[in-house]
C-alpha positions as CSV (number, residue, x, y, z in Angstrom):
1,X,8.0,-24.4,2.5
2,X,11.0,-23.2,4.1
3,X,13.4,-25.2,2.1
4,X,11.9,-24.5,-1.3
5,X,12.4,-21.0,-0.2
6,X,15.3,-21.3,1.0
7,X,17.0,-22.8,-2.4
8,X,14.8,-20.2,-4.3
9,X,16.7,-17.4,-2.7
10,X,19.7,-19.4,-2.9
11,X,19.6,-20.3,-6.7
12,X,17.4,-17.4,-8.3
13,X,17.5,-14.4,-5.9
14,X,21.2,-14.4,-4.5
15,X,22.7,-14.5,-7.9
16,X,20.7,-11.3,-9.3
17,X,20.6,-9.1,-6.1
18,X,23.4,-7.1,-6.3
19,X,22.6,-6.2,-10.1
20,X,18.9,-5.2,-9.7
21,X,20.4,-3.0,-6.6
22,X,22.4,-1.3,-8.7
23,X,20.7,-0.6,-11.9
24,X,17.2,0.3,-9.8
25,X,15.0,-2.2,-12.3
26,X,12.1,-3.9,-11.1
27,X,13.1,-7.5,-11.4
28,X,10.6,-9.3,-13.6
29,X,11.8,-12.4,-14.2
30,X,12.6,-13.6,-10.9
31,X,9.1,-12.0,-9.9
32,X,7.5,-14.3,-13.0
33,X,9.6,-17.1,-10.9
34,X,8.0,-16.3,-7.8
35,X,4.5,-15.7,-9.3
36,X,4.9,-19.6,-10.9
37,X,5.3,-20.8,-7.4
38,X,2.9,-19.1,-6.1
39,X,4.6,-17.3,-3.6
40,X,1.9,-14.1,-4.4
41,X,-1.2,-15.7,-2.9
42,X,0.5,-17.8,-0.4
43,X,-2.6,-17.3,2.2
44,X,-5.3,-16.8,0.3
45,X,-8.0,-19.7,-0.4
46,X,-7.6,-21.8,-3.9
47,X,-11.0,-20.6,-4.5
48,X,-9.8,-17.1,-4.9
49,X,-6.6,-17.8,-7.0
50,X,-4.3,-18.3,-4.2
51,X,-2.0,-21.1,-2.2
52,X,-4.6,-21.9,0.3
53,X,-2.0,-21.4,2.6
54,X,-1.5,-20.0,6.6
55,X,-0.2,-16.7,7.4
56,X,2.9,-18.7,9.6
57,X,4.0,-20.1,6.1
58,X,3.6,-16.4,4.3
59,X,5.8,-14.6,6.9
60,X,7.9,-17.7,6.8
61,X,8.4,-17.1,3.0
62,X,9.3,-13.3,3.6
63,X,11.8,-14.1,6.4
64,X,13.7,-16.5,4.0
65,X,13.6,-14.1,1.1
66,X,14.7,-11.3,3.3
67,X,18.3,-13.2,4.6
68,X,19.0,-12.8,0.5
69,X,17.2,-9.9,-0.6
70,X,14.3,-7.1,1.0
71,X,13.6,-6.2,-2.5
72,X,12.3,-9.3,-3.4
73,X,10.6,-10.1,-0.2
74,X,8.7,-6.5,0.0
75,X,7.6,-7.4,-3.1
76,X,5.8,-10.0,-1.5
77,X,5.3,-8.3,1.6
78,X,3.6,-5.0,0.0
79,X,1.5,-6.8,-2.9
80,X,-0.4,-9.4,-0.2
81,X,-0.6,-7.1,2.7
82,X,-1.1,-4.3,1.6
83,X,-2.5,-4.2,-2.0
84,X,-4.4,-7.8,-1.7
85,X,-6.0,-7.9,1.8
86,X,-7.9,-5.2,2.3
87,X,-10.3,-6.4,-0.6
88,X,-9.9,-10.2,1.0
89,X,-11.0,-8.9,4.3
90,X,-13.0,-5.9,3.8
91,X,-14.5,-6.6,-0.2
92,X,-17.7,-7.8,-1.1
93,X,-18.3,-10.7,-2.5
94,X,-18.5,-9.4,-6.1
95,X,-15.0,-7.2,-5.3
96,X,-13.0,-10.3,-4.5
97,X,-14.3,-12.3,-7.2
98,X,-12.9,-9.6,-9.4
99,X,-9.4,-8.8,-8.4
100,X,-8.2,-11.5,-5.8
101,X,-7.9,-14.0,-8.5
102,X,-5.5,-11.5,-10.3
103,X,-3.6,-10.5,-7.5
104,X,-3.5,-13.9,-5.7
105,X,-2.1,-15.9,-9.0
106,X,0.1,-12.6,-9.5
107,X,-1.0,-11.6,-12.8
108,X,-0.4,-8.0,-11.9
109,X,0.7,-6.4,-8.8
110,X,-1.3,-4.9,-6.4
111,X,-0.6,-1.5,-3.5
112,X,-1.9,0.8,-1.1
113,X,-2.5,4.3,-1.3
114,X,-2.2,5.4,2.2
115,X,0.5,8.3,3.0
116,X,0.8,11.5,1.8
117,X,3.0,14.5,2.3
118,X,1.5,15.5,5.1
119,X,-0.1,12.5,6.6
120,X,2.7,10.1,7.6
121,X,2.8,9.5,10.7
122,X,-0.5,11.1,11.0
123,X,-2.2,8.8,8.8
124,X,-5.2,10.4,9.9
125,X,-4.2,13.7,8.0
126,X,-5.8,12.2,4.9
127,X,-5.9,15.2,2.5
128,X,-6.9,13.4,-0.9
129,X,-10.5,14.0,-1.4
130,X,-13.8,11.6,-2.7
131,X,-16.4,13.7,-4.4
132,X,-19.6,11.5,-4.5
133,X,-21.1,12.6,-7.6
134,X,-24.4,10.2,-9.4
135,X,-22.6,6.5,-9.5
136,X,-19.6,7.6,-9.2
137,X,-16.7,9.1,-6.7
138,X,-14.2,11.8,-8.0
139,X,-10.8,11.6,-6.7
140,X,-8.6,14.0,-5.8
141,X,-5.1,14.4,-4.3
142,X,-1.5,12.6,-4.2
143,X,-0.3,9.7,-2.5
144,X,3.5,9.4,-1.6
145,X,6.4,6.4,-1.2
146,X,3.7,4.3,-2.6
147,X,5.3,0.4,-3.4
148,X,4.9,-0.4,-6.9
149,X,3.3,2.6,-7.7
150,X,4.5,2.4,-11.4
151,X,4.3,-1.5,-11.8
152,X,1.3,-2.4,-10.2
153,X,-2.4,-2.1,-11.4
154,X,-5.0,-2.7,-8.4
155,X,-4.6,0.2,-5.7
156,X,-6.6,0.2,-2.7
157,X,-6.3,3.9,-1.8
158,X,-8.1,5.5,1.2
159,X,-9.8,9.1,0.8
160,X,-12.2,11.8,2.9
161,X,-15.4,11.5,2.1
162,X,-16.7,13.5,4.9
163,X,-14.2,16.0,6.5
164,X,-16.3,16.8,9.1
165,X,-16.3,13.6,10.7
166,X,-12.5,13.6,11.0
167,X,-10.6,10.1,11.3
168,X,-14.6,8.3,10.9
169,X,-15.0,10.6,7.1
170,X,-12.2,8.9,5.5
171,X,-13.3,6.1,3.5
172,X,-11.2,3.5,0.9
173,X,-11.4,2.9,-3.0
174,X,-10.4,0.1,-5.6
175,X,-8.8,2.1,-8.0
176,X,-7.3,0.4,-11.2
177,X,-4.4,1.4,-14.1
178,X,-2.2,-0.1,-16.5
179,X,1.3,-1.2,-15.5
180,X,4.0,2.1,-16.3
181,X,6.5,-0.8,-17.2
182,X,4.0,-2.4,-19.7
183,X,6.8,-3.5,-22.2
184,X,9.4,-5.3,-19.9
185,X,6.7,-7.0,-17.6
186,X,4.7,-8.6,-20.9
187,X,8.4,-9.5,-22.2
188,X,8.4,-12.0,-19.1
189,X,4.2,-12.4,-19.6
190,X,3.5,-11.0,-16.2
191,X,2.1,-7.7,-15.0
192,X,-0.3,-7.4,-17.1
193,X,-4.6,-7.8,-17.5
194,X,-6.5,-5.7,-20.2
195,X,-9.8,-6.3,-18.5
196,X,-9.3,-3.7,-16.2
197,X,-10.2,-0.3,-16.7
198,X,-7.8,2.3,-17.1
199,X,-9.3,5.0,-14.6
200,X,-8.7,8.2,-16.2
201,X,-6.6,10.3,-14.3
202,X,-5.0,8.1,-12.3
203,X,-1.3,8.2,-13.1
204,X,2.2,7.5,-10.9
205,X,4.6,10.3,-10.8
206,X,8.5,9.7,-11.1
207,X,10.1,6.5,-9.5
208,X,12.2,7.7,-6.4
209,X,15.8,6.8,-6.1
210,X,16.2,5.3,-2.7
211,X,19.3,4.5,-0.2
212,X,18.1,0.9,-0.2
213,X,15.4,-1.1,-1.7
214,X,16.5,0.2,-4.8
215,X,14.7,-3.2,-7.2
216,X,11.8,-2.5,-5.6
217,X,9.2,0.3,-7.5
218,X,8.3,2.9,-5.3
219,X,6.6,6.0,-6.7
220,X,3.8,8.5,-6.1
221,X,0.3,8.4,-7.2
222,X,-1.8,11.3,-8.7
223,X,-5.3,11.6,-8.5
224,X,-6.9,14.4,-11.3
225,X,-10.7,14.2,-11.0
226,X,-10.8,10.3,-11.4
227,X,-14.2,8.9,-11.6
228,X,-14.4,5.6,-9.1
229,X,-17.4,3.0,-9.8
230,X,-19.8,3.7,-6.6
231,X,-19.0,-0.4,-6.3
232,X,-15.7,0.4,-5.9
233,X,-16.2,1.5,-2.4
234,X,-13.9,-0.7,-0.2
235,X,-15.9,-1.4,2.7
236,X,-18.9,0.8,4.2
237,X,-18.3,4.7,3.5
238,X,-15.9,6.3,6.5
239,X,-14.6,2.9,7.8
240,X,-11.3,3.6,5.9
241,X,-9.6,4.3,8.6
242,X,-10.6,1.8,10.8
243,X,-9.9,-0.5,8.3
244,X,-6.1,0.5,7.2
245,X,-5.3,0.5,11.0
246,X,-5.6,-3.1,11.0
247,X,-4.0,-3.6,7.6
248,X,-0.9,-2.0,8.8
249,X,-1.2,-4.0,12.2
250,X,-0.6,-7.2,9.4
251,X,1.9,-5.0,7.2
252,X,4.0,-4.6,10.6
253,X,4.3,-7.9,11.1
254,X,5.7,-8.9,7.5
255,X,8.0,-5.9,7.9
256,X,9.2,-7.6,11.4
257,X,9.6,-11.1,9.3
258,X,11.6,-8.9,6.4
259,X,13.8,-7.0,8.9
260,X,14.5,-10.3,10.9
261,X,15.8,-11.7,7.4
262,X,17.9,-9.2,6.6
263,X,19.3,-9.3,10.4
264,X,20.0,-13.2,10.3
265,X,21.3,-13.2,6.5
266,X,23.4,-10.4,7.3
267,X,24.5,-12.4,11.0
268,X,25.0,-16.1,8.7
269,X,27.6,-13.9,6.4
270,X,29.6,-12.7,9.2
271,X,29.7,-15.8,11.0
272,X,31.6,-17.3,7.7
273,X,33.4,-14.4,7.2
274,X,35.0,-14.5,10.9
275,X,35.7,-18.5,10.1
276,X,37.9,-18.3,7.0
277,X,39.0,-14.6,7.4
278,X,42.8,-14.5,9.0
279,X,44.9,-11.7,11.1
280,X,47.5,-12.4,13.2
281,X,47.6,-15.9,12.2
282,X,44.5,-17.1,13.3
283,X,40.9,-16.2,11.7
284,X,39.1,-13.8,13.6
285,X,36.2,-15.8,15.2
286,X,38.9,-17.0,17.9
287,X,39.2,-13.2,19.0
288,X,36.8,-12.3,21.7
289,X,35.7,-9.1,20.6
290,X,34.4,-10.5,17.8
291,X,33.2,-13.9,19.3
292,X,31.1,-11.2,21.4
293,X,29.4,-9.4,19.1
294,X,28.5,-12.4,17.5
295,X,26.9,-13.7,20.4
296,X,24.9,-10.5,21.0
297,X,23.7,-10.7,16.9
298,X,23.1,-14.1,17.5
299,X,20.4,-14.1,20.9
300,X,19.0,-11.2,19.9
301,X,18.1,-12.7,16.3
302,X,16.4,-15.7,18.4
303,X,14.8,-12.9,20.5
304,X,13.4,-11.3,17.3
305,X,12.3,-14.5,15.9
306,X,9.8,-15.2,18.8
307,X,8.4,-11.7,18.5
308,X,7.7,-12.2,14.9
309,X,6.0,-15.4,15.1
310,X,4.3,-15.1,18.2
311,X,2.6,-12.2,16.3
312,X,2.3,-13.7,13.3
313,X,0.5,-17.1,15.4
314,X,-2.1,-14.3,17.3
315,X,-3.1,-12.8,13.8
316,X,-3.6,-16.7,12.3
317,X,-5.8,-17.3,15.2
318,X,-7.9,-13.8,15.4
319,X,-6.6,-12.8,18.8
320,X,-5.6,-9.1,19.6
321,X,-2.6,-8.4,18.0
322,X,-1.7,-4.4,17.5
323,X,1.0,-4.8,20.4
324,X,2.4,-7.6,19.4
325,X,2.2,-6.5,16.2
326,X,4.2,-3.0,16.8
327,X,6.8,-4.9,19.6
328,X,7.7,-7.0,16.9
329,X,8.3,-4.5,13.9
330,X,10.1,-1.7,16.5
331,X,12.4,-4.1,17.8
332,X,13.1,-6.6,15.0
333,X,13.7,-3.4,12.4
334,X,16.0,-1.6,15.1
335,X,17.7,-5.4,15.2
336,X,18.5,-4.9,11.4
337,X,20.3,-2.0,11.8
338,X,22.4,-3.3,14.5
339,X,23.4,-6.6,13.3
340,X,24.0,-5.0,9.5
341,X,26.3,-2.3,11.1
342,X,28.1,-5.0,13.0
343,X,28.0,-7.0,9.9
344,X,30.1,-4.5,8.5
345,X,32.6,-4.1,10.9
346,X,33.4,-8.2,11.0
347,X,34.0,-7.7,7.7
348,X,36.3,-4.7,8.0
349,X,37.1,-2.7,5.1
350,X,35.3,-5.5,2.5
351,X,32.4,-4.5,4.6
352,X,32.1,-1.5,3.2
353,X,32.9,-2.4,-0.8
354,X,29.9,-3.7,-2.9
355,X,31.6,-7.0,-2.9
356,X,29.9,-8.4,-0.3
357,X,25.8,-8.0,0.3
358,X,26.1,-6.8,3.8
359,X,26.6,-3.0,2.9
360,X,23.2,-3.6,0.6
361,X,22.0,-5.2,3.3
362,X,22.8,-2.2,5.7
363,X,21.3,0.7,3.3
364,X,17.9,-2.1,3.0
365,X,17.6,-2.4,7.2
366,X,17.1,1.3,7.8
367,X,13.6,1.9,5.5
368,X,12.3,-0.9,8.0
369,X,12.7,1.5,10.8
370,X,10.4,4.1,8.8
371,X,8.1,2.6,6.5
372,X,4.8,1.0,7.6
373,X,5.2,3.5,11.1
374,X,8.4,4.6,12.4
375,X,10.1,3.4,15.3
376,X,8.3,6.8,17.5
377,X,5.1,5.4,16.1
378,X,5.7,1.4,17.0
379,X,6.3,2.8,20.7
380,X,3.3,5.0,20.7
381,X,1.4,2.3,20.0
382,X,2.7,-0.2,22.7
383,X,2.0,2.6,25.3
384,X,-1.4,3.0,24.2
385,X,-1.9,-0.4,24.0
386,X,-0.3,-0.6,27.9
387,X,-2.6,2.4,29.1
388,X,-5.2,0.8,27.7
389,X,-4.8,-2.8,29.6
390,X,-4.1,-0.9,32.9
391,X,-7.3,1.3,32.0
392,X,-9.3,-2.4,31.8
């Protein structure tokens, strides 16, 4: 798995990066490439569309992707954490006979409807409302800094049902639209199902123009009195929360696996660079200021790499895994921007010109101390998690 990655970043990916960086368009054909492989249901079961794979060779597939390019691997990352396993692990049978097999064989692109403008951090500040009225739910409210917001069309989006029971009234939806980018994703034959509904109502807002990231789709989504099938209840009413809480305990390991990738790519460029590039007569990997901070990039990428994979091995197994989850994500994001910044400063004044990947690579690393909970957020965690084991 790692080698057919690894010459699919090399020979598709790293050829197209830079472009799809600059122009901000969602990259269909290499994502109709990746879709052919299969690398869009990597652990989910053959019976459901997918790979049949593990979750070790899923975050090994975003790590790989990630040395080359975060766009391409949060594509990954986003659509199977995030917009396909909810509905794997919390769906009824009937829910993940209907949209697994699309998301899984990556006939269209899936995401989660989670934060807000004023529930970020405070995921639990849920503001968009569910209305139950006959069979039906109506929807109201935004969602921001939602991943493939325009160009995906199965959204699991979480709600308050009952906002009197706080955290325990917010409950989650299967909510369904065509694809905003319908013309260019059918051009490559991807991205695309008519049998789903249109939900009237449900539409994506402008596509935000980001520091980094920039070929991935990121947008908001509007909710204006959308009807939701009663069946589209993901999971029993007010166990929304519960539920995304260990989604994003997943979704914090892949972003681990995507910032280690972009840490060790960015590390594998420097260590060539300071081999062939010359000053004083000699290239600059004999100097020891530089042989230093190589060093440091270099343990710290091995420290990272058990973090990520000793999380990603508790999850495989079903063992506890919020802290390891969160230790991994908070340090091996953090790890990104270091090794990026250093990165640039092998490189010199290169380092800071478009090219060579590692100033891309620098404006991708910081997102990954934000999204799926900020560095303050990943420490919170570990300290509840501590409290909590001293409390036992």
């Amino acid at each position: 798995m790692r080698e057919t990655i690894r010459a699919f970043a090399r020979d598709e990916v790293a050829p197209i990066a830079a472009r799809y960086d600059a122009s901000a368009e969602f990259p269909w054909e290499s994502i109709r490439k990746m879709s052919d492989l299969g690398l869009l249901g990597i652990p989910w079961s053959e019976e459901l569309g997918g790979a049949g794979l593990d979750l070790l060779s899923y975050i090994t597939v975003i790590h790989e992707l990630a040395k080359v390019d975060a766009s391409h691997a949060l594509t990954i990352s986003a659509h199977t954490t995030l917009g396909t396993s909810p509905i794997v692990h919390f769906g009824t049978p009937e829910q993940k006979r209907r949209f697994v097999p699309l998301l899984a064989s990556g006939t269209v692109l899936g995401g989660f409807g989670l934060t807000e403008e004023g529930a970020g951090s405070d995921a639990g500040g849920t503001r968009t409302s569910a209305r139950a009225s006959g069979d039906h739910f109506v929807l109201n409210g935004s969602k921001r800094f939602i991943t493939h917001g325009g160009v995906g069309e199965i959204f699991v989006v979480t709600a308050v049902t009952d906002a009197s029971r706080r955290t325990h009234g917010i409950s989650s939806f299967i909510l369904t639209k065509h694809n905003d980018d319908l013309a260019r994703a059918q051009s490559f034959g991807i991205g695309h199902d008519p049998s789903l509904p249109v939900m009237k109502g449900f539409s994506s807002g402008r596509k935000e123009d980001k520091l980094g990231w920039r070929a991935s789709d990121t947008r908001e989504l509007i909710f204006q009195d959308v009807e939701v099938p009663r069946e589209n209840m993901l999971g029993a009413e007010g166990e929304g929360f519960t539920n995304f809480m260990k989604t994003l305990d997943a979704g914090r390991i892949g972003i681990g696996a995507l910032s280690l990738g972009i840490a060790e790519g960015a590390f594998e460029l420097a260590l060539r660079y300071a081999a062939v590039r010359k000053q004083f007569g000699q290239p600059i990997a004999t100097f020891q200021g530089v042989q230093f901070q190589l060093s440091d990039m270099a343990t710290e990428i091995e420290a990272a790499k058990h973090l990520v994979f000793h999380a990603a091995w508790l999850a495989q197994h079903g063992k506890p895994v919020t802290k390891s989850a969160a230790m991994a994500k908070l340090f091996a994001s953090e790890l990104a921007m270091r090794v990026t910044i250093k990165a640039i400063q092998i490189h010199g004044g290169y380092g800071y010109t478009k090219d060579y990947p590692v100033e891309r690579m620098m404006r991708d690393a910081k997102i990954c101390e934000i999204g799926e909970g900020t560095s303050e957020i990943q420490r919170l965690v570990i300290a509840r998690s501590l409290l909590k084991e001293i409390a036992a």
